[in-house]
N, C-alpha and C positions, 0 to 999 in steps of 0.2 A: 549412435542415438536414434531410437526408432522415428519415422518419418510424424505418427501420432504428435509425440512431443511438440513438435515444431509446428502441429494445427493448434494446438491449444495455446502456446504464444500466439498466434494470430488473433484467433477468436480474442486473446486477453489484450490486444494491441486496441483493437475497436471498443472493449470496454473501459479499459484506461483512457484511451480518450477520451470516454466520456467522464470518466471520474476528475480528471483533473482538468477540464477543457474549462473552466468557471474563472480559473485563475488568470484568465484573459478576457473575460468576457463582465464580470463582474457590474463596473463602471456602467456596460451598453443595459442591462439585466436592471439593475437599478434605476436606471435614466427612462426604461420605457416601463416600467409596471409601477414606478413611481414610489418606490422605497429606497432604504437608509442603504448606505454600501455594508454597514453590517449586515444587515437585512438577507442582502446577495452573497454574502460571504456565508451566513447560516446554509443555502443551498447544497456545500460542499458539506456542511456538519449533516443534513439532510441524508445523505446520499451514505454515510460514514455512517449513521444511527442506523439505515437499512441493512448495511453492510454486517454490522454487527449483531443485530437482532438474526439476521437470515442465515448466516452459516451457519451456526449449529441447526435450526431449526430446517434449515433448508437438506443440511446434510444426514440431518435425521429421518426426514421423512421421506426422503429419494434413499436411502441407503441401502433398499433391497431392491428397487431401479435398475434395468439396464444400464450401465452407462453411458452410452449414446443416448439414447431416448431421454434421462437426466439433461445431457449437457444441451441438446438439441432443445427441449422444451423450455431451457433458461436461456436462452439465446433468443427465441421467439419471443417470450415472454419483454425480455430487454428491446427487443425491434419495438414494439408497439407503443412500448409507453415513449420512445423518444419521438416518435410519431407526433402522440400526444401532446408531448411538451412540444414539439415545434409549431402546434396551434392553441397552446393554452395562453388562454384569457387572461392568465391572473396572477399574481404571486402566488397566493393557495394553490389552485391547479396543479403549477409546475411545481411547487413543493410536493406535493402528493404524488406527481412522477418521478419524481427523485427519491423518493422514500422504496417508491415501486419497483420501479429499474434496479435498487441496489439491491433488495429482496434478492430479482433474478441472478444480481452479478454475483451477490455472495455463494449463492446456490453451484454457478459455476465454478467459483473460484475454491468452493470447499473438494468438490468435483474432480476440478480438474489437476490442481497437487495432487491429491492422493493419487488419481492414474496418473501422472507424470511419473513421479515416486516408484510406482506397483509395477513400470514397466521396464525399469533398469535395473543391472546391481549395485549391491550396498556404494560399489566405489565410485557410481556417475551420479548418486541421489542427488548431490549438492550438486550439482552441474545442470539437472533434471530441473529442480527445483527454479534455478536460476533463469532456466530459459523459459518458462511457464513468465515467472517475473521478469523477464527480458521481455516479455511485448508489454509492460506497463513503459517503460525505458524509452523503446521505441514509441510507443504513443508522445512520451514527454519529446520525443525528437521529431518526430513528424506529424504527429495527430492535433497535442494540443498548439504548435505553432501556427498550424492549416486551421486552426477552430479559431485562432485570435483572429487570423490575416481575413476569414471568412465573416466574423463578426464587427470587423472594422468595416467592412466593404458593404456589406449586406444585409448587416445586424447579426443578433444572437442568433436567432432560430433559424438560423442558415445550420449554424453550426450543429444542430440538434436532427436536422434533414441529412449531414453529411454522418453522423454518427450510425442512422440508421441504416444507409445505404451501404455506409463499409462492412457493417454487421454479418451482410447476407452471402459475401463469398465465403464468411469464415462458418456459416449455417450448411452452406457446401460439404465445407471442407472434414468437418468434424460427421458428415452424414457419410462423409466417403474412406474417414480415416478411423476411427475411433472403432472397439471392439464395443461389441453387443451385450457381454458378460455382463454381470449383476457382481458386486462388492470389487472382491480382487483377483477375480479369476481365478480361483486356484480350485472351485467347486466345495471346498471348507465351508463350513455354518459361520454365518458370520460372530463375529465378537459380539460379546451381551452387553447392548448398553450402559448397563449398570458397571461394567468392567472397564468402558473403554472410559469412561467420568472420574475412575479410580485412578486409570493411569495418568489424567490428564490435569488432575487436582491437585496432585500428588506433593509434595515440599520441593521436587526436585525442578518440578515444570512452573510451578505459580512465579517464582524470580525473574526466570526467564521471559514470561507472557507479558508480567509489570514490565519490565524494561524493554520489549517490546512495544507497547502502545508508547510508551513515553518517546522513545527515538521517533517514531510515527507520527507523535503529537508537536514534535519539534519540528518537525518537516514539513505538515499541513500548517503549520501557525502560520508559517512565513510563506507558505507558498500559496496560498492561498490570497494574499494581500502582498504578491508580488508585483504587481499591474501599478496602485495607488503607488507601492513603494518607490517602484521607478521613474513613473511620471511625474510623481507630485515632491518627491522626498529627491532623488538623484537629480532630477532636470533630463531626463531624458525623452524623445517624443516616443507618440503612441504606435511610431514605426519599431522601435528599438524593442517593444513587448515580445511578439513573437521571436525574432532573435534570441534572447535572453532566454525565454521559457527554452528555444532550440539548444542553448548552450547547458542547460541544466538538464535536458533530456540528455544529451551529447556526455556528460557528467554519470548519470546514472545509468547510461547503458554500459560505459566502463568500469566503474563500481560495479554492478551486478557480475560481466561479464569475467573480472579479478575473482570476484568475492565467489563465484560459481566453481572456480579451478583451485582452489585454497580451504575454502570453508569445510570442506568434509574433513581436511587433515590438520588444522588448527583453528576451529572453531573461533576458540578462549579467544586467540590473540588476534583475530578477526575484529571479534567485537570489542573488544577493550581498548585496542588503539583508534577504532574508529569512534567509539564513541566520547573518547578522549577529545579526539580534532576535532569532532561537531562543537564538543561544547564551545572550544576556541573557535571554529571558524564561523558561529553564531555571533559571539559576540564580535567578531573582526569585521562580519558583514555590517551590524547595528552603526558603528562606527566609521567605516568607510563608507554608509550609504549617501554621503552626498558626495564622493568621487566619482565621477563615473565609468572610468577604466577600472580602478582597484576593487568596484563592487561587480562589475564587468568579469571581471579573473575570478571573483570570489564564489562566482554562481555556478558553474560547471565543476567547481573543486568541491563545492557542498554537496550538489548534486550525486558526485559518484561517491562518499565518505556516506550521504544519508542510506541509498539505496543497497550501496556495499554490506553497508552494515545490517538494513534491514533483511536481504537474504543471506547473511551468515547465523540472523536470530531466525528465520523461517527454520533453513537447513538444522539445526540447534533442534528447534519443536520436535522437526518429523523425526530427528534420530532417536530420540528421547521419546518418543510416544509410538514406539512400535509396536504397544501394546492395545492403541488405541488407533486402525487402522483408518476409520469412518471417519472419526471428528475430530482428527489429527491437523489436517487442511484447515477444519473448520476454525479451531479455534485458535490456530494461525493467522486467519482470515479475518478472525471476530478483537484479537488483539491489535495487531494492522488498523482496524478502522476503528477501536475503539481511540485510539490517538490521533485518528484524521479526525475523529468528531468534539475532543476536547482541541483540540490546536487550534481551530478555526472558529471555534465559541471564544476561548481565553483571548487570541489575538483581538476578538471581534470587541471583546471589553475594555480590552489594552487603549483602541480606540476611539468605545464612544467617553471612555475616561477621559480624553484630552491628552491625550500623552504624546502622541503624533505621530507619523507614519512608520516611524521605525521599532515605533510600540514592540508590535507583533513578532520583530526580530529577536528582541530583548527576552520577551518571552520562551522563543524559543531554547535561547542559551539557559534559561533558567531549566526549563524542563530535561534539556540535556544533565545539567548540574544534578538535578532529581535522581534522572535512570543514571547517573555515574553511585552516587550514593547509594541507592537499592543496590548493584552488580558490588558495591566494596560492603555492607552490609552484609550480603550472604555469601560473599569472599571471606568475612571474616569469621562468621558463625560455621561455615562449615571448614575453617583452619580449629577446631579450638575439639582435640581428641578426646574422647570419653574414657574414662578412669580407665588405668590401664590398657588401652590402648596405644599404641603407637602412631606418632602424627601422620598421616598419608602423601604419598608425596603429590607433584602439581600433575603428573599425567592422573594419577589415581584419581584426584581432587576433577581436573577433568570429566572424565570417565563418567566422574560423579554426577553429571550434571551442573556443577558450579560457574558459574560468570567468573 
């Protein structure tokens, strides 16, 4: 695996922390700007809306860009506004740099799959893929832990100063590691936007992309409102947050790093029994959350069944969109966060409903139940052969594109 690979997880380690460093800090974020913990819970929907507006758009307009100079000037761009937000005034403010920063992150993140992807062959994509998503993993293990234990001690905007500072080895590393080429090196004219829209709209990618936000959208619900869930719902203290958050980082760098050595050679059955078990282990969480050992075990087993899964649907896009080399990443990227930004709105109503801390979990299982329906839906429309035709068999059905 080229050394590259493994700067772009970095760089994605600093930005994942800051993506999901909220989900510790929420409560402190609420307490000092003087809003609802809805309120601080929309921050992560914030960051998710950026996310999704900006890949494509990001990927489109850098896509004759060097790629260094892309990923370098989205990295800088991300420094400054955490800057920002570690002296903003206001709720507004910090919202508006979270809108900002995700701009940059999606720009990266549309960026940096695609060179992850462009620099290996067909047989490490999934493995490529994985470790680009392996420093989100690592952030849930080390970054957002150090951003709670940081915001406990010192407040939030500690944690917003450490985001930045980590930022700037990985601004290094990507100036010392990353080639200069423009698209995908190969000196080929790039693909005509109009072509790569086709591949990427197509009947065979839309099922796939739905059922991506939605696993996404299950996993931001809860995780997002895992802080109140523990403290207030389980009985656990506000020591036990970072732990927890470590054990579900612990969880999803295992998922990813499973789902990275499998995923290229059985996609299907990647996702379909993972997202089988989410649904079940959402609800098992809703349920045991006033155990505190049984909710304890349940959070690192979700965490690597969420994240597993989610890089077996990434891997899934980029194999399926080789037609669409640019905004392949992107709207990887743009499904990804379109479920971090409904998970953390739907949880957020779950609780000013009155329903109570486990609201958000409940949700989850529901959304899971969703993206099971859509994957058996176009499971079954594409079992159902056209006149004369011969039924196809499940690798063909594969092949096809099908969940």
């Amino acid at each position: 695996m080229p050394i590259a690979v493994y700067v772009l997880g970095l760089a994605v380690f600093a930005q994942g922390t800051s993506e999901f460093m909220l989900s510790g800090l929420v409560s402190g974020i609420a307490a000092d700007l003087d809003v609802s913990l809805s309120a601080a819970g929309l921050l992560t929907s914030a960051f998710a809306v950026g996310m999704v507006v900006g890949a494509p758009l990001m990927a489109l307009s850098s896509r004759t860009w060097p790629r260094r100079r892309a990923l370098l000037l989205f990295l800088a761009v991300f420094v400054a506004v955490h800057v920002v937000g570690a002296l903003s005034p206001s709720y507004e403010v910090l919202l508006v740099t979270r809108f900002v920063g995700a701009l940059a992150n999606a720009g990266f993140w549309a960026v940096a799959l695609t060179t992850a992807v462009s620099m290996v062959p067909d047989r490490l994509k999934g493995r490529a893929a994985a470790v680009v998503v392996g420093g989100v993993t690592i952030a849930c293990v080390v970054g957002v832990p150090a951003g709670a234990v940081l915001g406990e001690r010192w407040g939030w905007r500690s944690a917003f100063w450490a985001v930045a500072i980590v930022s700037l080895p990985a601004v290094l590393a990507v100036l010392r590691s990353i080639p200069g080429g423009r698209g995908t090196d190969t000196g080929a004219a790039p693909v005509p936007v109009r072509d790569e829209l086709r591949a990427l709209t197509g009947p065979r990618l839309r099922p796939v992309l739905l059922t991506m936000a939605l696993v996404q959208g299950a996993t931001f619900c809860t995780f997002s409102y895992l802080e109140p869930l523990l403290t207030r719902e389980t009985g656990l203290g506000a020591g036990w947050v970072p732990v927890s958050l470590a054990l579900f980082g612990a969880g999803s760098f295992a998922g990813v790093t499973v789902a990275g050595r499998i995923a290229d050679a059985r996609p299907v059955a990647v996702v379909a029994t993972g997202m089988t078990a989410l649904a079940l282990g959402w609800a098992a969480l809703a349920l045991a959350a006033g155990r505190p050992a049984l909710a304890l075990a349940l959070i690192p087993l979700l965490g690597m069944l969420a994240f597993g899964t989610g890089t077996a649907l990434i891997t899934r896009v980029l194999g399926l969109a080789s037609g669409a080399p640019t905004l392949a990443g992107a709207f990887s990227t743009t499904a990804f966060n379109l479920g971090a930004t409904v998970g953390p709105w739907a949880g957020g109503l779950a609780l000013d409903a009155g329903f109570g801390y486990r609201a958000p979990v409940w949700v989850s299982a529901l959304l899971m139940v969703l993206a099971l329906l859509v994957a058996a839906t176009t499971t079954a429309k594409g079992r159902r052969p056209r006149a004369g035709e011969r039924r196809p068999s499940a690798v063909h059905r594969s092949a096809d594109g099908r969940l």
